[in-house]
Backbone bond lengths (Angstrom), bond angles and torsions (degrees), N, CA, C in turn:
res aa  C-N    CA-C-N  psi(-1)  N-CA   C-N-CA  omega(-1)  CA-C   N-CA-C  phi
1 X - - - 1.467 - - 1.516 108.84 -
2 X 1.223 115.60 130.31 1.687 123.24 176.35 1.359 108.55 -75.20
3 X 1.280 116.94 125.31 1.537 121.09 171.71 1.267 123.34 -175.13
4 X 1.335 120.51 144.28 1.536 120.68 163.96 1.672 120.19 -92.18
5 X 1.316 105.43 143.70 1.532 112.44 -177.42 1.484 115.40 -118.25
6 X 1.410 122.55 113.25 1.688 101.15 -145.90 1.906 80.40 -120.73
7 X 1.547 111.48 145.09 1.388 119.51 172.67 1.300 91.21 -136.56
8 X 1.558 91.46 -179.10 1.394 116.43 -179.45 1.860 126.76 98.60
9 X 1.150 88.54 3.44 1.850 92.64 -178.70 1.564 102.81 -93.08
10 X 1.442 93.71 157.99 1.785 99.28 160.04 1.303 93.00 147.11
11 X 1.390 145.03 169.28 1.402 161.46 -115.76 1.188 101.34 -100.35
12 X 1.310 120.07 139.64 1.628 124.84 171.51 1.397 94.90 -154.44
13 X 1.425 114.20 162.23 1.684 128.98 163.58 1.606 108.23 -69.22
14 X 1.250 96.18 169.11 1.548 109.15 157.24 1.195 129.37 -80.97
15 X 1.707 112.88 128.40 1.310 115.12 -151.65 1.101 131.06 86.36
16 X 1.480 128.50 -7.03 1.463 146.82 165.41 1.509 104.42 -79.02
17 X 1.398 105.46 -169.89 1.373 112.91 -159.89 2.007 108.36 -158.71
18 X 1.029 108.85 148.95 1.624 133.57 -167.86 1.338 109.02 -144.51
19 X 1.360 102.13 152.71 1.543 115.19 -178.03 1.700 103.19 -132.76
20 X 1.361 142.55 107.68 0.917 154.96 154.83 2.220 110.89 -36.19
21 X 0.770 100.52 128.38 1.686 100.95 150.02 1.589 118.35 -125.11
22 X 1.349 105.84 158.21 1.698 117.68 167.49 1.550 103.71 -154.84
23 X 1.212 83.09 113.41 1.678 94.54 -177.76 1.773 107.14 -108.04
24 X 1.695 114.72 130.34 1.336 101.63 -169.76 1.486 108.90 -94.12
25 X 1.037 126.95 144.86 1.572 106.71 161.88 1.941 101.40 -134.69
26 X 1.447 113.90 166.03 1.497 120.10 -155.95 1.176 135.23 63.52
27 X 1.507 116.84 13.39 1.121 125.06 160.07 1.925 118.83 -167.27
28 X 1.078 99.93 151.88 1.736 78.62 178.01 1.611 122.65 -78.20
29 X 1.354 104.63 140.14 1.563 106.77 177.36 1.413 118.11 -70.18
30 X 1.500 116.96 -15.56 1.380 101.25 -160.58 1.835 109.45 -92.33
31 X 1.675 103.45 10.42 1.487 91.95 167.84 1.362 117.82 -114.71
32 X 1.231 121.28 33.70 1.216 140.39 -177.35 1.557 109.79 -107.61
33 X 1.218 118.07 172.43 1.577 117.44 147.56 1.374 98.98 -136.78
34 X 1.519 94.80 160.15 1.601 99.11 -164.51 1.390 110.54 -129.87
35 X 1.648 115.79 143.16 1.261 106.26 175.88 1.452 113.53 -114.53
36 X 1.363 123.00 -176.30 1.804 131.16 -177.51 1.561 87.87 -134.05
37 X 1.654 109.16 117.03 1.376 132.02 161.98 1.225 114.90 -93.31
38 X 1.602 121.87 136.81 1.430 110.12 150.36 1.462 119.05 -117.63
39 X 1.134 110.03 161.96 1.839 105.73 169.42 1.569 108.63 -177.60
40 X 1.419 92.04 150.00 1.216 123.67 -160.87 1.485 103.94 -118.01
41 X 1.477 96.27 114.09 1.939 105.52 166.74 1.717 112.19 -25.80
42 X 1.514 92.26 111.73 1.743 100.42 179.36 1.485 122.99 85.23
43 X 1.273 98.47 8.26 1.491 110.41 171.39 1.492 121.97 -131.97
44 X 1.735 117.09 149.20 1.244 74.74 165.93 1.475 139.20 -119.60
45 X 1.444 112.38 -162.48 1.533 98.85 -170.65 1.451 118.97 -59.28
46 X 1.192 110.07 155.80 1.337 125.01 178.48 1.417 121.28 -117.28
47 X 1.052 118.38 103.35 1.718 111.64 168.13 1.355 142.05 -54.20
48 X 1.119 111.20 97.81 1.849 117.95 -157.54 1.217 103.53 -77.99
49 X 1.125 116.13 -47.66 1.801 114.69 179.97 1.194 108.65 -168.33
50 X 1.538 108.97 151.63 1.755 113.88 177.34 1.764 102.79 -129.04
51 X 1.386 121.88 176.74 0.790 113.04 -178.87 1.910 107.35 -161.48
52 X 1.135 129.42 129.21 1.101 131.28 -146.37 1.918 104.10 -85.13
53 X 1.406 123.18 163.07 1.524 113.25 -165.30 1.235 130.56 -59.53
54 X 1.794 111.32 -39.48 1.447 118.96 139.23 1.455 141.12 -48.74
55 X 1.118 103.31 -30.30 1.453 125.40 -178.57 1.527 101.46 81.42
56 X 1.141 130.20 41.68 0.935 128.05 177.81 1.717 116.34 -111.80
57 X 1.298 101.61 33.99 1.776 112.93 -164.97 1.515 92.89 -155.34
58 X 1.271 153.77 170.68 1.109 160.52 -167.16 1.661 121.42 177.58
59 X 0.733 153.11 66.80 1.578 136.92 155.76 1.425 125.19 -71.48
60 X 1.683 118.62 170.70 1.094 136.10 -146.25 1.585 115.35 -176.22
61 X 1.775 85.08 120.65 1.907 100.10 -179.06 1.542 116.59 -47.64
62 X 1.196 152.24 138.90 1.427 131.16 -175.02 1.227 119.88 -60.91
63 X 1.778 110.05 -37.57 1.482 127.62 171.53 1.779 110.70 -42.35
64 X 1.293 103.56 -21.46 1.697 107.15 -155.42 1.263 82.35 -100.59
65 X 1.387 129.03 -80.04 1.290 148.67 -128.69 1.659 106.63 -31.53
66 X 1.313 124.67 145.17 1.231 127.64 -173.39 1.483 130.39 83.08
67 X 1.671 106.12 -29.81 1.496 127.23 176.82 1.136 123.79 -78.19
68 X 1.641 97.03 -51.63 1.523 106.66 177.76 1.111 122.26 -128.59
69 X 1.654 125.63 151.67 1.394 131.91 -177.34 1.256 139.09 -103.70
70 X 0.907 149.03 120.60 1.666 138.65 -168.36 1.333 102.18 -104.73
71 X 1.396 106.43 145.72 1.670 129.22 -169.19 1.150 113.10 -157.42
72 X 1.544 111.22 140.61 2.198 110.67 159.03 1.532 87.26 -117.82
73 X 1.381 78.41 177.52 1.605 111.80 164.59 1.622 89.09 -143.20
74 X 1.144 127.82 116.19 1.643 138.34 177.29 1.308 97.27 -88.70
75 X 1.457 126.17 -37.71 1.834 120.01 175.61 1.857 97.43 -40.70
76 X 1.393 104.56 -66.12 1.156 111.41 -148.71 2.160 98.31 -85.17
77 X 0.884 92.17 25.84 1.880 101.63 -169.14 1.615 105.31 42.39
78 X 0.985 118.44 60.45 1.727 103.95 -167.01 1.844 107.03 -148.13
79 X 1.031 132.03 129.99 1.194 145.15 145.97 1.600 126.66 -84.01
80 X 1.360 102.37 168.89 1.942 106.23 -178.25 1.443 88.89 -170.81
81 X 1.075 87.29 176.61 1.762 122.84 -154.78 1.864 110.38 -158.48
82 X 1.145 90.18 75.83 1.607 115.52 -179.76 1.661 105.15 -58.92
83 X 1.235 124.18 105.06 1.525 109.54 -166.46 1.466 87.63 -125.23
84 X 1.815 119.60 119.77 1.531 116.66 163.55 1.324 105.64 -117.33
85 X 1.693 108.05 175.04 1.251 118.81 -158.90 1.739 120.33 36.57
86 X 1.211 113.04 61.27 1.370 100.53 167.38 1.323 115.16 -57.75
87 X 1.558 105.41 171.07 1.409 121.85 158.39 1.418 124.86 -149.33
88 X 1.279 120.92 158.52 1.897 109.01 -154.30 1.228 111.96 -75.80
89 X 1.530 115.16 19.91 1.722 112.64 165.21 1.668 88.99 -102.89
90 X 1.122 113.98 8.42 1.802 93.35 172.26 1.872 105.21 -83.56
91 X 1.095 97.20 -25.72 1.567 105.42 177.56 1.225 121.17 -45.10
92 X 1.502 120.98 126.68 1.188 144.17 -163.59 1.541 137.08 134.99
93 X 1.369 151.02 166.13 1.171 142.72 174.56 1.435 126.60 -63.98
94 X 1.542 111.81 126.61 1.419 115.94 -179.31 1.088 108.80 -101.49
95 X 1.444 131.79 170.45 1.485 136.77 -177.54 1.857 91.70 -167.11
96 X 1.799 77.30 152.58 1.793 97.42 171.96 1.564 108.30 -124.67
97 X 1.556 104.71 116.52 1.144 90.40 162.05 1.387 116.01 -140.94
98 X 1.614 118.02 -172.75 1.309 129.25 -137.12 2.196 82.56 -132.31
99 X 0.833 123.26 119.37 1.665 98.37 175.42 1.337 108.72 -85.11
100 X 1.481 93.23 162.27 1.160 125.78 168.83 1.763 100.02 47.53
101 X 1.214 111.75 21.90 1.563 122.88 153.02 1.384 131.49 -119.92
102 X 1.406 111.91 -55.41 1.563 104.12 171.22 1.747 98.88 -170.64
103 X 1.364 133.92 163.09 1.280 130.72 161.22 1.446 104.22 -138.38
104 X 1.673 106.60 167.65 1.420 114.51 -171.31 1.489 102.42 -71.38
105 X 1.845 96.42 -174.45 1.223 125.61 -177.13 1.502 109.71 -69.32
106 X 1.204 111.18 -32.32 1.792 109.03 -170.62 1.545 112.60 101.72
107 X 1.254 126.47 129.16 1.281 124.85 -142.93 1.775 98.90 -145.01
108 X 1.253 114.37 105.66 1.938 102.35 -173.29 1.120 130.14 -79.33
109 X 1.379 134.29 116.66 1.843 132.40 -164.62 1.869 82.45 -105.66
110 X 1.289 85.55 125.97 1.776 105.32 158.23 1.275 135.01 -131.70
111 X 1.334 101.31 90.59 1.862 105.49 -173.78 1.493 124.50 -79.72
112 X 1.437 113.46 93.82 1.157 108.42 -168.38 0.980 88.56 -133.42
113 X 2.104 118.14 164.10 1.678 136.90 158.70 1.561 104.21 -78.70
């Protein structure tokens, strides 16, 4: 079965820090490139970062840029999304996906005191 399995969310302060996973399984990750979506009920998604199959290409939302990092490991079929210093506009649902192949479940970052 093709799919991404994304961990790593759940509550932190402001100014703290999270590490995203997306682990692929049913297909290989490393001929893909992959991006990290977020979105928020009634809005729409926003592209936080992508990252090319080698990883040798990288982009970045402006909102993000500097904070957070995008990475694979293709050995291990797996990407992350290194996000520091949050802040409570980072709050909301992330997702990984692969286009026009499959994306995760959606994963909730909540930056609150």
């Amino acid at each position: 079965q093709v799919q991404l399995v994304e961990s790593g969310g759940g509550l932190v302060q402001p100014g703290g820090s999270l590490r995203l996973s997306c682990v692929a399984s049913g297909f290989s990750l490393s001929s893909y490139a992959l991006n990290w979506y977020r979105q928020t009920p009634g809005k729409e998604r926003e592209l936080v970062a992508a990252i090319a199959s080698f990883g040798d290409n990288t982009i970045y939302a402006d909102s993000v840029r500097g904070r957070f990092t995008i990475s694979r490991d293709n050995a291990k079929n797996t990407a992350y999304l290194q996000m520091n210093n949050l802040k409570p506009e980072d709050t909301t649902v992330y997702y990984c996906d692969v286009a026009r192949i499959t994306r995760g479940q959606g994963n909730l970052v909540t930056v609150s005191s």
